[in-house]
VMD Tcl script that draws the C-alpha trace (Angstrom):
set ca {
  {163.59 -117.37 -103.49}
  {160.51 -116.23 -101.36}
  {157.26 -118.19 -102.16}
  {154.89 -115.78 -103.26}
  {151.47 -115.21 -100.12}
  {148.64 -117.55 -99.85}
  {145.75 -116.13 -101.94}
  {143.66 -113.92 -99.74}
  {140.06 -114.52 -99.55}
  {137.59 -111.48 -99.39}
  {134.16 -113.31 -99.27}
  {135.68 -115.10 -95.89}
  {136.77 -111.70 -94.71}
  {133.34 -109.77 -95.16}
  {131.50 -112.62 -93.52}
  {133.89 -112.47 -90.61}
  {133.29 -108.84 -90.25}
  {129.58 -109.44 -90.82}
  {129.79 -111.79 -87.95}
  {131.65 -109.85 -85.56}
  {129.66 -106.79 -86.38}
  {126.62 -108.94 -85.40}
  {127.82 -110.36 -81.95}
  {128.88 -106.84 -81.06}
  {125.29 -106.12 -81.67}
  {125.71 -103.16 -83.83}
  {123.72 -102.30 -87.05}
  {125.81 -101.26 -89.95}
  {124.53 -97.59 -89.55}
  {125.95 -97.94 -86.08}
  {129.80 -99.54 -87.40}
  {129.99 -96.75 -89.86}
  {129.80 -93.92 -87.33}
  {132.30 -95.89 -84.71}
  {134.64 -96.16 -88.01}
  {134.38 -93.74 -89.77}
  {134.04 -95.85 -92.50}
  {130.39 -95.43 -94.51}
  {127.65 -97.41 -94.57}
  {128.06 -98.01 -98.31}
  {131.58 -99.08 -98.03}
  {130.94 -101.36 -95.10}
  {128.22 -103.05 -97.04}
  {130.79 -103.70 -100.24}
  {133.27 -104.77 -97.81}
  {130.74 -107.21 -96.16}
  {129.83 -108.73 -99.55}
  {132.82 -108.89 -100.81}
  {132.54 -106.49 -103.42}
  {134.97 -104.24 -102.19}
  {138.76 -105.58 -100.92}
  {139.08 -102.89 -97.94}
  {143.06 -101.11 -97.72}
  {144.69 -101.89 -94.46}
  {143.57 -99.00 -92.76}
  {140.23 -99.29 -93.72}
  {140.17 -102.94 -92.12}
  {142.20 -101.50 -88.95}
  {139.56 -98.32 -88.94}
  {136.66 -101.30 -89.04}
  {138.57 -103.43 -86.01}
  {138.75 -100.32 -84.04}
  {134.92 -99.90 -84.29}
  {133.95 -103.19 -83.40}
  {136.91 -102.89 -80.51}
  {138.97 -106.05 -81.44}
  {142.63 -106.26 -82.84}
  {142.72 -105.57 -86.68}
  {144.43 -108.80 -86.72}
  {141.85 -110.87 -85.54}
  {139.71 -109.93 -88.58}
  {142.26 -109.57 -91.68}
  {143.36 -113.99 -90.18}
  {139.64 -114.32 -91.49}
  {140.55 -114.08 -94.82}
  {144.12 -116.05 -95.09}
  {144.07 -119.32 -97.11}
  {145.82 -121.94 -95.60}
  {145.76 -124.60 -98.28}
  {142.02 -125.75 -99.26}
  {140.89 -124.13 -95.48}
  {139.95 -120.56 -94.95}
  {140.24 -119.77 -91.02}
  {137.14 -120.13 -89.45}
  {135.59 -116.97 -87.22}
  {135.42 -117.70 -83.93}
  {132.56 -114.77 -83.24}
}
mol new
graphics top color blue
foreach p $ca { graphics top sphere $p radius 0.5 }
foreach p [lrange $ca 0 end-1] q [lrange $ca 1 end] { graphics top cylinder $p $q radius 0.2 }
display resetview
């Protein structure tokens, strides 16, 4: 039997795009035209209002030009730890 995933946490994941979104010194008006993603959406996704669809999170990654990976580790639970952002 396969143990079901780790639960995912979205507060960990906004911040971490919030983050990297900030060192890439871009304003959210700015992200949302890279990614075709809004500026309402990207603000839900930021506070953690909103749990973004994969290609959503990989359109996101492309506008900040890092691996979509890099973000969606953000928000893995690893036991009582959430993985830190390294931005």
């Amino acid at each position: 039997m396969i143990d079901p995933p780790p639960p995912y946490d979205v507060t960990a994941l906004g911040v971490s795009i919030a983050k990297a979104r900030q060192a890439a010194r871009l304003t959210l008006e700015q992200l949302a035209e890279r990614s075709g993603i809004s500026r309402r959406q990207l603000i839900d996704i930021e506070q953690a209002n909103k749990t973004p669809r994969i290609t959503t999170l990989h359109a996101i990654a492309h506008g900040l030009g890092i691996p979509v990976g890099d973000l969606a580790q953000h928000g893995c639970v690893h036991g009582d730890d959430v993985a830190e952002a390294s931005y």
